[in-house]
Backbone atoms as SQL, in Angstrom:
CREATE TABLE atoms (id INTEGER PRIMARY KEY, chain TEXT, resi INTEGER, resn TEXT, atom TEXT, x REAL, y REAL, z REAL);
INSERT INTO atoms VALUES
  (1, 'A', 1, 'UNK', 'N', 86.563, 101.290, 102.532),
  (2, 'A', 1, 'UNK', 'CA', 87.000, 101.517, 103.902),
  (3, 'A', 1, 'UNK', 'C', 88.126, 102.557, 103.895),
  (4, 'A', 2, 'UNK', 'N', 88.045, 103.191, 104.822),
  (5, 'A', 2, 'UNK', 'CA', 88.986, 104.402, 104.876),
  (6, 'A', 2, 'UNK', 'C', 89.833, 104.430, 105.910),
  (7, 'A', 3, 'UNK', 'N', 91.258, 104.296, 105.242),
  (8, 'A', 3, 'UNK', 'CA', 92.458, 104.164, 106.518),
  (9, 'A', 3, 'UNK', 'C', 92.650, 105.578, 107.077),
  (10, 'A', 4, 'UNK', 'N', 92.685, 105.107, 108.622),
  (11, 'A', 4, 'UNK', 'CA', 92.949, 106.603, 109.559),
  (12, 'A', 4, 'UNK', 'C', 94.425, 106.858, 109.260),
  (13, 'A', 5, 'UNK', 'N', 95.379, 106.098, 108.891),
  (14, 'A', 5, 'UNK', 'CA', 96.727, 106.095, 108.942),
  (15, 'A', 5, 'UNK', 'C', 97.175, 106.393, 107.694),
  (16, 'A', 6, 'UNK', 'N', 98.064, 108.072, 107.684),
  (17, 'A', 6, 'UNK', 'CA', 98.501, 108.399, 106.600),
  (18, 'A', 6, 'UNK', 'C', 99.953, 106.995, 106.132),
  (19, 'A', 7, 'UNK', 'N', 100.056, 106.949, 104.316),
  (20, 'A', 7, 'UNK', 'CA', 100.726, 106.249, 103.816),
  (21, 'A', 7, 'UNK', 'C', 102.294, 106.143, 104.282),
  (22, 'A', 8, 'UNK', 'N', 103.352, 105.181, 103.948),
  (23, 'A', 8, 'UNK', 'CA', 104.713, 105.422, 104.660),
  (24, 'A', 8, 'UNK', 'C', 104.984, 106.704, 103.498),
  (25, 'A', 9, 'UNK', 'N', 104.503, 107.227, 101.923),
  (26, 'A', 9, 'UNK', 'CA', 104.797, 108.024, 101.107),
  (27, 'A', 9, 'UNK', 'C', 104.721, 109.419, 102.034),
  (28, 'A', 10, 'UNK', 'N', 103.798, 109.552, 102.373),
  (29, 'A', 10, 'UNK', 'CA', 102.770, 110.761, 102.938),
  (30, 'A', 10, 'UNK', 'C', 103.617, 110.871, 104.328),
  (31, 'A', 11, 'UNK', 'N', 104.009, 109.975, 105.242),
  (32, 'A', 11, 'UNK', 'CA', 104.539, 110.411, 106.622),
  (33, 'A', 11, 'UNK', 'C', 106.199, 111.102, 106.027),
  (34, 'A', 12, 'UNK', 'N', 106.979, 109.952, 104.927),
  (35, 'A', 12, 'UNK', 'CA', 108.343, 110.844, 104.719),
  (36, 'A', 12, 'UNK', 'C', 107.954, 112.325, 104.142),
  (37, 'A', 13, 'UNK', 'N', 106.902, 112.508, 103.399),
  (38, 'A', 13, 'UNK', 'CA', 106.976, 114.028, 103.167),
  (39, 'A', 13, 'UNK', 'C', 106.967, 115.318, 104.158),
  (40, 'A', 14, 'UNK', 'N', 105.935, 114.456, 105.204),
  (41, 'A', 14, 'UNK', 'CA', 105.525, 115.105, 106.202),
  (42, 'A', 14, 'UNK', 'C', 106.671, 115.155, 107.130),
  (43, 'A', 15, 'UNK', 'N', 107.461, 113.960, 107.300),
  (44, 'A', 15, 'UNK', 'CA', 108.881, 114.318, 108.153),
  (45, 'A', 15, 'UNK', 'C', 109.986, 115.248, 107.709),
  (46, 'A', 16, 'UNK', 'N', 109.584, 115.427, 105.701),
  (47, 'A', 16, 'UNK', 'CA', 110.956, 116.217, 105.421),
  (48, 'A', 16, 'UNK', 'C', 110.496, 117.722, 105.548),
  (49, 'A', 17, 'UNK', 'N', 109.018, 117.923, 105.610),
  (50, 'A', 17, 'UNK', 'CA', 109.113, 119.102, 105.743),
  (51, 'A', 17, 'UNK', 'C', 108.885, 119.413, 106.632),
  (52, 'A', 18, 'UNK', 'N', 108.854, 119.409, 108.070),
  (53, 'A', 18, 'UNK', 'CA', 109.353, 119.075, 109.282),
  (54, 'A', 18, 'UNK', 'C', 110.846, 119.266, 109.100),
  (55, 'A', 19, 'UNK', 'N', 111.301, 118.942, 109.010),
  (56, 'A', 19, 'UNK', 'CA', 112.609, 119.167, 109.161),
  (57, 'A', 19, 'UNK', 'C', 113.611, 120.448, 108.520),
  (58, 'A', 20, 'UNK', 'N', 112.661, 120.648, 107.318),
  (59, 'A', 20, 'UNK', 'CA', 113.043, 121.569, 107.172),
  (60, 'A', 20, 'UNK', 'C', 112.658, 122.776, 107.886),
  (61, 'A', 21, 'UNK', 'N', 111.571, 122.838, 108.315),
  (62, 'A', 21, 'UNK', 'CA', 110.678, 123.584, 109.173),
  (63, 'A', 21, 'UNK', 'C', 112.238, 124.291, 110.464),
  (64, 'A', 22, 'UNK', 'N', 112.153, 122.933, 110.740),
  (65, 'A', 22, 'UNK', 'CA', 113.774, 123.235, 111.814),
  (66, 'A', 22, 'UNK', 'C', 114.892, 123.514, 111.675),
  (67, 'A', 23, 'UNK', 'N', 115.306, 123.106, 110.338),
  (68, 'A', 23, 'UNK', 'CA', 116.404, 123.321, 109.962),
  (69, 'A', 23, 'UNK', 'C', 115.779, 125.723, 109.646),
  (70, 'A', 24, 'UNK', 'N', 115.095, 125.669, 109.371),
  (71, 'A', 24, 'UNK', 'CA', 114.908, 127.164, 108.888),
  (72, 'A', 24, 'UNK', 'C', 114.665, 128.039, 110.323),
  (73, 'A', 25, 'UNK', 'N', 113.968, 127.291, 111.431),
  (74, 'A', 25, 'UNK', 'CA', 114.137, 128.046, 112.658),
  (75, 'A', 25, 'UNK', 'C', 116.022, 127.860, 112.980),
  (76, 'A', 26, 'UNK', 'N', 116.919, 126.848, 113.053),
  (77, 'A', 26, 'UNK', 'CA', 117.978, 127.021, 113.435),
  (78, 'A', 26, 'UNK', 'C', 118.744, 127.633, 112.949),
  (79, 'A', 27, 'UNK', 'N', 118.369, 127.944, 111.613),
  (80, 'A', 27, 'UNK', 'CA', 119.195, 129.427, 110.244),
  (81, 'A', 27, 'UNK', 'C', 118.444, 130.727, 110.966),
  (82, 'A', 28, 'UNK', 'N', 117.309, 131.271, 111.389),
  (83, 'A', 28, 'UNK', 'CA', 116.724, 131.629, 112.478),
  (84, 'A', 28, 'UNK', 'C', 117.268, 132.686, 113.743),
  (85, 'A', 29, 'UNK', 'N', 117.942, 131.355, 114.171),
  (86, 'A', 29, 'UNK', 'CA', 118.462, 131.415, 115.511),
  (87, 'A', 29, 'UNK', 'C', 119.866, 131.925, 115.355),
  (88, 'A', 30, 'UNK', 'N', 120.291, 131.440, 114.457),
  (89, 'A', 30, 'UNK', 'CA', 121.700, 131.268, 114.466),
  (90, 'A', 30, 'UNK', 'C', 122.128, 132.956, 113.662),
  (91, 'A', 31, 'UNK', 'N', 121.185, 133.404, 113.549),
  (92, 'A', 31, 'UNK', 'CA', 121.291, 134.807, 113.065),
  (93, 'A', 31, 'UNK', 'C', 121.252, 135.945, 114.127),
  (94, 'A', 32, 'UNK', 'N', 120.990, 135.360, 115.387),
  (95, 'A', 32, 'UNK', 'CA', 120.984, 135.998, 115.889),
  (96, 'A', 32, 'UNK', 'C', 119.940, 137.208, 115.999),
  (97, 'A', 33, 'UNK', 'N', 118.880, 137.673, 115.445),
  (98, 'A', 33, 'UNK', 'CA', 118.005, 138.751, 114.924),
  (99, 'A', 33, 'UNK', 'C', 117.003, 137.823, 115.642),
  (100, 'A', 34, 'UNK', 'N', 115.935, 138.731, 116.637),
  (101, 'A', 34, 'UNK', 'CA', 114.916, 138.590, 117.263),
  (102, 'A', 34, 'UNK', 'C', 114.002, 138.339, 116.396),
  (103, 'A', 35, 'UNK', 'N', 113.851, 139.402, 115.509),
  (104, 'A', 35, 'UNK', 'CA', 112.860, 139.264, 114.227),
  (105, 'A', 35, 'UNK', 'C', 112.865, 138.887, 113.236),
  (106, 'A', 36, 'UNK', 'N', 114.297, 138.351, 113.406),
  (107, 'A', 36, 'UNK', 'CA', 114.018, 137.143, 112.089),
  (108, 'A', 36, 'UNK', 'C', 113.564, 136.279, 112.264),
  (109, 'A', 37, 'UNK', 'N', 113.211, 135.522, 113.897),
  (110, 'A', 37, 'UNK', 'CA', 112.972, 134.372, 113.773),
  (111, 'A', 37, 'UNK', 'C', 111.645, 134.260, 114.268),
  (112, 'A', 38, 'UNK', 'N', 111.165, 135.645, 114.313),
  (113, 'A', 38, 'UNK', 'CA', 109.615, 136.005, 114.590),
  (114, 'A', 38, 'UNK', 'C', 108.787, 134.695, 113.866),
  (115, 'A', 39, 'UNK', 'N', 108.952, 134.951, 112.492),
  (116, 'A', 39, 'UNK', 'CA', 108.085, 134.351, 111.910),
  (117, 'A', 39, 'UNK', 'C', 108.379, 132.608, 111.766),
  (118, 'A', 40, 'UNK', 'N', 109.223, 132.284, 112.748),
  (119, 'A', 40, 'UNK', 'CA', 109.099, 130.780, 112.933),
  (120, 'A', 40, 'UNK', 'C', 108.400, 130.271, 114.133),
  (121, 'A', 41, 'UNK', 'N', 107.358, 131.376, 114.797),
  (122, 'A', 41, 'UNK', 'CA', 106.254, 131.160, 115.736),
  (123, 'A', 41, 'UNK', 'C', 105.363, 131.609, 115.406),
  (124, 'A', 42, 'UNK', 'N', 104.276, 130.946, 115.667),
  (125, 'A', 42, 'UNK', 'CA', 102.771, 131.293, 115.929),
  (126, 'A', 42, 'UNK', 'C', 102.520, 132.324, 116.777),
  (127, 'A', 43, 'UNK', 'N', 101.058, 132.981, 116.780),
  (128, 'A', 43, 'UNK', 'CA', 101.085, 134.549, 117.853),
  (129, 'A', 43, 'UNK', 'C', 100.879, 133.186, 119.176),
  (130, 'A', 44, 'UNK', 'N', 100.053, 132.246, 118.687),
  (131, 'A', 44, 'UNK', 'CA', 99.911, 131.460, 120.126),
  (132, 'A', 44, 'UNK', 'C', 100.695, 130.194, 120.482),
  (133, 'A', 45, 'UNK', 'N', 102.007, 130.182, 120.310),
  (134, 'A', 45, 'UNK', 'CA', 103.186, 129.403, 120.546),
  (135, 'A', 45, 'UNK', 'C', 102.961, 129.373, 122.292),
  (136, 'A', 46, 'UNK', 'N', 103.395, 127.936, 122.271),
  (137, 'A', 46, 'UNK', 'CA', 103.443, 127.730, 124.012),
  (138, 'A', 46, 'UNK', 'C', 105.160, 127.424, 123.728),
  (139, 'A', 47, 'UNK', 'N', 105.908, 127.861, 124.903),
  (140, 'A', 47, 'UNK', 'CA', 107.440, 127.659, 124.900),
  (141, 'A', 47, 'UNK', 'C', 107.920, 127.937, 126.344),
  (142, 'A', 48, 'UNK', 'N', 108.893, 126.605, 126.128),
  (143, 'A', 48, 'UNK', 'CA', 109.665, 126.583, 127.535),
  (144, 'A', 48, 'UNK', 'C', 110.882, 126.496, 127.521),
  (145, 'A', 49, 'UNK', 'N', 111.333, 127.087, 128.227),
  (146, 'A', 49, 'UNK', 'CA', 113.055, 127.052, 128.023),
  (147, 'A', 49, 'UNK', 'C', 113.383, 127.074, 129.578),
  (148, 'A', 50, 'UNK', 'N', 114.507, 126.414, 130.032),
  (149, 'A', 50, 'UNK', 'CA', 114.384, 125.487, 131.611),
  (150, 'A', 50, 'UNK', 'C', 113.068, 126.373, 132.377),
  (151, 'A', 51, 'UNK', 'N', 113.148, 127.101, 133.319),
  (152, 'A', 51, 'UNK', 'CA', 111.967, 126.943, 134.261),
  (153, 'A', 51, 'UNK', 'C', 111.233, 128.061, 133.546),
  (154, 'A', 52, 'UNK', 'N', 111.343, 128.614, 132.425),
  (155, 'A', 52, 'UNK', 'CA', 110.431, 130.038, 132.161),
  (156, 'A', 52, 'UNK', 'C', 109.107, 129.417, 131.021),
  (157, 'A', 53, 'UNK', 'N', 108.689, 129.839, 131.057),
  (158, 'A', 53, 'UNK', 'CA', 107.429, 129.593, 130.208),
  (159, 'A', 53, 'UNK', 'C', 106.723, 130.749, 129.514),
  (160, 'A', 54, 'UNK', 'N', 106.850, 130.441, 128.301),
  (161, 'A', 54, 'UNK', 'CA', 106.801, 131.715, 127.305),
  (162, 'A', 54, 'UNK', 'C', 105.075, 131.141, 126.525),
  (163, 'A', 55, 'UNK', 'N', 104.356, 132.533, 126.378),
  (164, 'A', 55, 'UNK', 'CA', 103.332, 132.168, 125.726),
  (165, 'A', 55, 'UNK', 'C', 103.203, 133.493, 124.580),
  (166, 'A', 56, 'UNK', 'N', 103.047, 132.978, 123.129),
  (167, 'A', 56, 'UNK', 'CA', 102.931, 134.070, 122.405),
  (168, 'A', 56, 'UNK', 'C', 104.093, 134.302, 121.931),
  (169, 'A', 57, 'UNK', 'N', 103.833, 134.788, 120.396),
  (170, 'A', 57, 'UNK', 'CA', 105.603, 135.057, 119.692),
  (171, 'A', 57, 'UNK', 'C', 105.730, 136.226, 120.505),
  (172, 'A', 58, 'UNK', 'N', 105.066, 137.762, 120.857),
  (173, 'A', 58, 'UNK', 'CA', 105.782, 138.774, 121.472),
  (174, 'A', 58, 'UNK', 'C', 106.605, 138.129, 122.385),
  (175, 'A', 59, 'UNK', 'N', 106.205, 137.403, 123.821),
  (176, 'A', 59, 'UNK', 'CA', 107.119, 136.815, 124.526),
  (177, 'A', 59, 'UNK', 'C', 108.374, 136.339, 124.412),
  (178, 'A', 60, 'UNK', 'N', 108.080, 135.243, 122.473),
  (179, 'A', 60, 'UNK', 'CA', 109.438, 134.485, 122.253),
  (180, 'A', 60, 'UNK', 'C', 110.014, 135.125, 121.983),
  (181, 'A', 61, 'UNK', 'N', 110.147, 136.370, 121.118),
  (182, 'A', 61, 'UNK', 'CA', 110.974, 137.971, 120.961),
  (183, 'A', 61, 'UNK', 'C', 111.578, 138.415, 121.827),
  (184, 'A', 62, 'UNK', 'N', 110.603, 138.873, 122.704),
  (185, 'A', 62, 'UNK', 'CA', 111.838, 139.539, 123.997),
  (186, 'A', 62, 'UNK', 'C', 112.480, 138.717, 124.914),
  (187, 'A', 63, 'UNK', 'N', 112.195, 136.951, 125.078),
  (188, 'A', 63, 'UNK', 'CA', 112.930, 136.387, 125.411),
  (189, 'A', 63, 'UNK', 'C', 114.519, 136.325, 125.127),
  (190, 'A', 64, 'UNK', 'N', 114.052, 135.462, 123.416),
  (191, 'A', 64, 'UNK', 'CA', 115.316, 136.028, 122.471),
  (192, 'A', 64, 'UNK', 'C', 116.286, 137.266, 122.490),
  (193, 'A', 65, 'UNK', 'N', 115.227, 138.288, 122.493),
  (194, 'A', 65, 'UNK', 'CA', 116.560, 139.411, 122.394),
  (195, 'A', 65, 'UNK', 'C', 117.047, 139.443, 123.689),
  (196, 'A', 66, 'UNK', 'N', 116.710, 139.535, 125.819),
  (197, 'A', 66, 'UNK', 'CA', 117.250, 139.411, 126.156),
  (198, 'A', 66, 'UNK', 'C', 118.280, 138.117, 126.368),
  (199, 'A', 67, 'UNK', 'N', 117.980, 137.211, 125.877),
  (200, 'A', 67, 'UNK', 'CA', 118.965, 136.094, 125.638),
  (201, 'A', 67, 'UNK', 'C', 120.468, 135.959, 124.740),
  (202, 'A', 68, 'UNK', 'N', 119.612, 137.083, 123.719),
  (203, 'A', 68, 'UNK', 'CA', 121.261, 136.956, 122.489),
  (204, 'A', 68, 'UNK', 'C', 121.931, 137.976, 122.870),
  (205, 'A', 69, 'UNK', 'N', 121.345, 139.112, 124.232),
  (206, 'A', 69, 'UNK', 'CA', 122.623, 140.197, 124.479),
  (207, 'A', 69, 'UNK', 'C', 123.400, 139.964, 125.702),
  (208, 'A', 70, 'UNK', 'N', 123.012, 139.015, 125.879),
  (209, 'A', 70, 'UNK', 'CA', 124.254, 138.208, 126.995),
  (210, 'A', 70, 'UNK', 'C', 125.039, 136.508, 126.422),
  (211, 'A', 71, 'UNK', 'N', 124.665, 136.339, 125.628),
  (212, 'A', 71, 'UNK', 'CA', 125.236, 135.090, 124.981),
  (213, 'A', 71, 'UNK', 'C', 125.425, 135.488, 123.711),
  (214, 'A', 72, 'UNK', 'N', 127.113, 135.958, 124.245),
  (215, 'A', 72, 'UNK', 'CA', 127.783, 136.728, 122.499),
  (216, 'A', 72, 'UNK', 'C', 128.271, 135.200, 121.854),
  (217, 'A', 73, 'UNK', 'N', 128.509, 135.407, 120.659),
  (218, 'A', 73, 'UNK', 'CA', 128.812, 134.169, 119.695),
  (219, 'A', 73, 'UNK', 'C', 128.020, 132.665, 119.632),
  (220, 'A', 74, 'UNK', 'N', 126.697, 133.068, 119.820),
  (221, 'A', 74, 'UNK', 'CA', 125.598, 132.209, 119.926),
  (222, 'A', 74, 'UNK', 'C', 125.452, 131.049, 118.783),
  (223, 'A', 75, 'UNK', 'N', 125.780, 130.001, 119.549),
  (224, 'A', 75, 'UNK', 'CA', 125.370, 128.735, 117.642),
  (225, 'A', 75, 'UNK', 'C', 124.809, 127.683, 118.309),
  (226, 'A', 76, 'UNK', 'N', 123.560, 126.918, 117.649),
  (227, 'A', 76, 'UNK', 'CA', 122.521, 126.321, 117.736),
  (228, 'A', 76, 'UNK', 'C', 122.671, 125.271, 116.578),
  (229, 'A', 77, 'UNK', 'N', 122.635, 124.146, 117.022),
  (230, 'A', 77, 'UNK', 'CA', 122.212, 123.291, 116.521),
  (231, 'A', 77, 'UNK', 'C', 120.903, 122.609, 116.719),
  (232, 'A', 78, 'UNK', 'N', 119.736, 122.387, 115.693),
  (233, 'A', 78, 'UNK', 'CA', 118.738, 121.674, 116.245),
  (234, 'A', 78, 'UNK', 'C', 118.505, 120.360, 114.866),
  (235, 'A', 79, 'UNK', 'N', 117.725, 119.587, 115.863),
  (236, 'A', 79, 'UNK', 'CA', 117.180, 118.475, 115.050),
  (237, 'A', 79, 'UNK', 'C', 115.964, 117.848, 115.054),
  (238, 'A', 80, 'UNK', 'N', 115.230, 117.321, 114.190),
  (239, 'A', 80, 'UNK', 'CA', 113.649, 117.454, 114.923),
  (240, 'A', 80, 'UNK', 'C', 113.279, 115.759, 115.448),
  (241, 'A', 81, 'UNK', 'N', 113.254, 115.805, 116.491),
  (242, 'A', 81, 'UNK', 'CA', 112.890, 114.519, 117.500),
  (243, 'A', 81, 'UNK', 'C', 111.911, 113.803, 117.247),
  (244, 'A', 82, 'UNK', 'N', 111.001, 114.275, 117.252),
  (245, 'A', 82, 'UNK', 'CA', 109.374, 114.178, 116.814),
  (246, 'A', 82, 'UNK', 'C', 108.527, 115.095, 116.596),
  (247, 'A', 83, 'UNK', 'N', 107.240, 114.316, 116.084),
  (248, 'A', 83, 'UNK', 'CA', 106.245, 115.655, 115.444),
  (249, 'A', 83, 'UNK', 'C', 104.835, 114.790, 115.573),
  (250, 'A', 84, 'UNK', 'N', 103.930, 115.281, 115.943),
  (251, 'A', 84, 'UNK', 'CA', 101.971, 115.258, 115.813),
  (252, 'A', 84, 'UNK', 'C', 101.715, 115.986, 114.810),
  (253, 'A', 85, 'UNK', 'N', 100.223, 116.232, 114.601),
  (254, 'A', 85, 'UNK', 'CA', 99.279, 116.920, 114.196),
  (255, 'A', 85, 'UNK', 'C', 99.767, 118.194, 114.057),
  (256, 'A', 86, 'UNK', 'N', 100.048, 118.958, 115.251),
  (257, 'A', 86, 'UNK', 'CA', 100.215, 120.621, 115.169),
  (258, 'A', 86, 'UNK', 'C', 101.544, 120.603, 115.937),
  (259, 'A', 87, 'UNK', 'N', 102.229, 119.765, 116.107),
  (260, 'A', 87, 'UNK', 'CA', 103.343, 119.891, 117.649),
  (261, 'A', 87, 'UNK', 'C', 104.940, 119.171, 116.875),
  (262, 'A', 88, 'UNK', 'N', 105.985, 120.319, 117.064),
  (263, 'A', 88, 'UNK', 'CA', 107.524, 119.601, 116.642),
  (264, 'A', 88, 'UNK', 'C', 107.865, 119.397, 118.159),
  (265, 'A', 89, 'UNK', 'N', 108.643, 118.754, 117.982),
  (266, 'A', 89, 'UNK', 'CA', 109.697, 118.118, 119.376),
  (267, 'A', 89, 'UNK', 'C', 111.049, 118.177, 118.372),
  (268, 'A', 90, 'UNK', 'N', 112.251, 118.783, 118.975),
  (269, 'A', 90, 'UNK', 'CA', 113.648, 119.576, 118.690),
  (270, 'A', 90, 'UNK', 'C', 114.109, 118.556, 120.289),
  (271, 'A', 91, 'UNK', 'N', 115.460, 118.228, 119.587),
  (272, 'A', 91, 'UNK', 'CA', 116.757, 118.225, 120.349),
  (273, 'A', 91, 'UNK', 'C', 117.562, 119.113, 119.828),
  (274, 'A', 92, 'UNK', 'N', 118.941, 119.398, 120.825),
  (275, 'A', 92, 'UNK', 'CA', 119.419, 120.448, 120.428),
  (276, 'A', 92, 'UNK', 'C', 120.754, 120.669, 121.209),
  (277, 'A', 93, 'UNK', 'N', 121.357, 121.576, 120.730),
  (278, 'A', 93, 'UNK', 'CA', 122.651, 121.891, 121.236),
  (279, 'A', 93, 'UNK', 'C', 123.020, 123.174, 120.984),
  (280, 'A', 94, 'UNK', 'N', 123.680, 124.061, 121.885),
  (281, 'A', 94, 'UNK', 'CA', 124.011, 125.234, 121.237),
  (282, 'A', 94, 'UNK', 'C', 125.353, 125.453, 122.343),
  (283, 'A', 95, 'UNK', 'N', 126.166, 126.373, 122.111),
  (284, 'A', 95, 'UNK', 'CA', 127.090, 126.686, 122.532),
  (285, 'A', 95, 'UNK', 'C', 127.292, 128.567, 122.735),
  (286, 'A', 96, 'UNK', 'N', 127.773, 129.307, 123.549),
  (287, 'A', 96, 'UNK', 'CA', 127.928, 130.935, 123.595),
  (288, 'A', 96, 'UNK', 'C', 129.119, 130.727, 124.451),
  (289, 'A', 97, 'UNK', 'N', 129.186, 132.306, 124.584),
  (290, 'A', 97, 'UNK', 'CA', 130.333, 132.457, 125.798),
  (291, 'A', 97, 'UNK', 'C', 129.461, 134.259, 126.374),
  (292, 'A', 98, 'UNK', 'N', 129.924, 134.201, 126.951),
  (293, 'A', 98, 'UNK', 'CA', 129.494, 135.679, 128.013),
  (294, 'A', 98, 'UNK', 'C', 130.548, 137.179, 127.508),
  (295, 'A', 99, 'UNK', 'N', 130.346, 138.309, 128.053),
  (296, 'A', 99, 'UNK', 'CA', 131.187, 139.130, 127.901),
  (297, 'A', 99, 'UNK', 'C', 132.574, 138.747, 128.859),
  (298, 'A', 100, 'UNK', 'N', 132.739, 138.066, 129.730),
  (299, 'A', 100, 'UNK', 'CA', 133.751, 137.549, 130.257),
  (300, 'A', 100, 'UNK', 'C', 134.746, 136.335, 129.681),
  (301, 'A', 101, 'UNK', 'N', 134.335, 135.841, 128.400),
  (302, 'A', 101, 'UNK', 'CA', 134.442, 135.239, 127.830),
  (303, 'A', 101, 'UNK', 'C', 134.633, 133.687, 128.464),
  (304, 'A', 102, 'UNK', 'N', 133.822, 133.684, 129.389),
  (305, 'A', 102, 'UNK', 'CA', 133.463, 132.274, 129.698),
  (306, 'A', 102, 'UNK', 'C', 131.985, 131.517, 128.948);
């Protein structure tokens, strides 16, 4: 008989690398570089950030870059919430300030 349910061995591997997965998008982010963090999306990434909805890494790129040239001193913290089959779930925190330095 064949269990549908991977082992508790097999899910911690699968959670640590997951996590690292996130921990390497938030080294990523925290660089600030559009294209560095290219390659922590898929070409067919679905992404939302409050009301915008991004489809495709080109999108998550020029999101990013107009995002990191108005949020000078940008730092991100993420952590990974949950995970499926093909899907991470991130909580998160980040902090900037503006050219006004608010």
């Amino acid at each position: 008989m064949h269990n549908r349910y991977p082992s508790e061995s097999s899910l911690r591997h699968l959670r640590e690398r997951r996590r690292l997965k996130v921990r390497a998008i938030e080294n990523n982010w925290n660089s600030r570089n559009p294209r560095a963090s290219r390659g922590s999306y898929t070409p067919d990434s679905y992404w939302r950030n409050r009301s915008e909805f991004l489809h495709g890494r080109e999108e998550i790129i020029a999101f990013l870059t107009r995002k990191w040239a108005t949020e000078l001193e940008y730092r991100l913290i993420k952590e990974l919430w949950a995970f499926g089959d093909n899907r991470i779930a991130v909580r998160f925190a980040y902090e900037s300030r503006d050219d006004s330095g608010q």
